[in-house]
C-alpha positions as CSV (number, residue, x, y, z in Angstrom):
1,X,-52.0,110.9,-40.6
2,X,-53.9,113.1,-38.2
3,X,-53.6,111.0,-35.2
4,X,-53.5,112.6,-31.8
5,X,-50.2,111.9,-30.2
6,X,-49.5,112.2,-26.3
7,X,-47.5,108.9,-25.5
8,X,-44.8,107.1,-27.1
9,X,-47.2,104.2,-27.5
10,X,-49.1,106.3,-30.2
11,X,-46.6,107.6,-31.7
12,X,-45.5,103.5,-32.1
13,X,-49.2,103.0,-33.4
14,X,-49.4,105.5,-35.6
15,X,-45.7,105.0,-37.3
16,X,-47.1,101.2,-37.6
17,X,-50.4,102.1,-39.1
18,X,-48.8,104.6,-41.6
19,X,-46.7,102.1,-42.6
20,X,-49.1,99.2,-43.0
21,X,-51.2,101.5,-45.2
22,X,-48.7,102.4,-47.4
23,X,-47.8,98.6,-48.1
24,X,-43.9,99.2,-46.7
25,X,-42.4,96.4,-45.1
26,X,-40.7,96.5,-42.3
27,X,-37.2,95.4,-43.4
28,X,-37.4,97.5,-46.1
29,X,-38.5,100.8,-44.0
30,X,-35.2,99.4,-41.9
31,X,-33.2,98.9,-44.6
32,X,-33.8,102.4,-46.2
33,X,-33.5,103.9,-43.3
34,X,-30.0,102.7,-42.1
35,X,-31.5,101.4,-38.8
36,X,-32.7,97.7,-38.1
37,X,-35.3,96.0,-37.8
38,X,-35.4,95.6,-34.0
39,X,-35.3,99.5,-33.6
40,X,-38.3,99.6,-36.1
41,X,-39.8,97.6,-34.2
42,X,-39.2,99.1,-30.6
43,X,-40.2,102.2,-32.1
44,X,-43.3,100.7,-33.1
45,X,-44.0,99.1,-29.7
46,X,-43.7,102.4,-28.4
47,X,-40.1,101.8,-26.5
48,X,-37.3,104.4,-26.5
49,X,-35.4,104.8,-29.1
50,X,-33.2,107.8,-30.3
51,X,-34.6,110.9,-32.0
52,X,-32.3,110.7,-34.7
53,X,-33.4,106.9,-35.7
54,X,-37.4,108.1,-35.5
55,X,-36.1,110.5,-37.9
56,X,-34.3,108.5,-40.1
57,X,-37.6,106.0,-40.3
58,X,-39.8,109.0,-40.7
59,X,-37.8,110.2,-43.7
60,X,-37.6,106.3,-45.0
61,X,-41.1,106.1,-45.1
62,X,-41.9,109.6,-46.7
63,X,-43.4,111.5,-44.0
64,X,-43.1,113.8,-41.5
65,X,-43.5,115.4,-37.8
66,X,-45.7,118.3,-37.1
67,X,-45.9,120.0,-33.9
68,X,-49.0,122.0,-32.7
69,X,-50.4,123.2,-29.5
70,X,-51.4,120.5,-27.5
71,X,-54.9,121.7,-25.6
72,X,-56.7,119.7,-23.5
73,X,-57.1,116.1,-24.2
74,X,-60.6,115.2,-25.4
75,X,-63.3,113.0,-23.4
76,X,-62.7,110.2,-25.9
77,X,-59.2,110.5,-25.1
78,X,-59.4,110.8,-21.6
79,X,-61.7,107.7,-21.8
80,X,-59.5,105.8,-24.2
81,X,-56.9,106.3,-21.7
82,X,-58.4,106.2,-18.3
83,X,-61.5,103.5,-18.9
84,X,-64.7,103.8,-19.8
85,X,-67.1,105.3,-16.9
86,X,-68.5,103.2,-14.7
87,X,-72.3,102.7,-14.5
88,X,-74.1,104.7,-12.5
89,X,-75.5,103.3,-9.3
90,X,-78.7,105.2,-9.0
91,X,-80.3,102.7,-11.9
92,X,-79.3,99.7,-9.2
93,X,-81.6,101.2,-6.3
């Protein structure tokens, strides 16, 4: 997983994806990871929930956190998160 991730809604996204693409199901992520369902599933959406249940699905799905120097956000990102630029004007006239 080498998503970017500056909001809880990607960190929801990429828990989600990561565990769609290892074939895990939900319940069982839940089940092995002492938590329910619903807090998978909050986490996933992108809600609070407590740092020691991310962990506890992290380490029920087999991966990890890595923290690195954030930077400045990309174009694409600042796009992604702020729309798309308008069209320019000057092609109207």
């Amino acid at each position: 997983m080498k998503d970017i991730i500056r909001l809880p809604s990607d960190l929801g996204a990429a828990v989600r994806q990561t565990r769609k693409a290892a074939g895990l199901k939900a319940t069982d992520v839940a089940r092995s990871a002492g938590r329910s369902r619903d807090v998978l599933h909050r986490l996933e959406r992108g809600d609070d929930v407590t740092v020691a249940s991310l962990m506890d699905i992290l380490r029920a799905m087999g991966v990890v956190l890595r923290l690195e120097s954030a930077g400045l956000p990309t174009l694409a990102e600042m796009q992604q998160r702020f729309g798309k630029p308008e069209d320019d004007d000057d092609d109207a006239a």
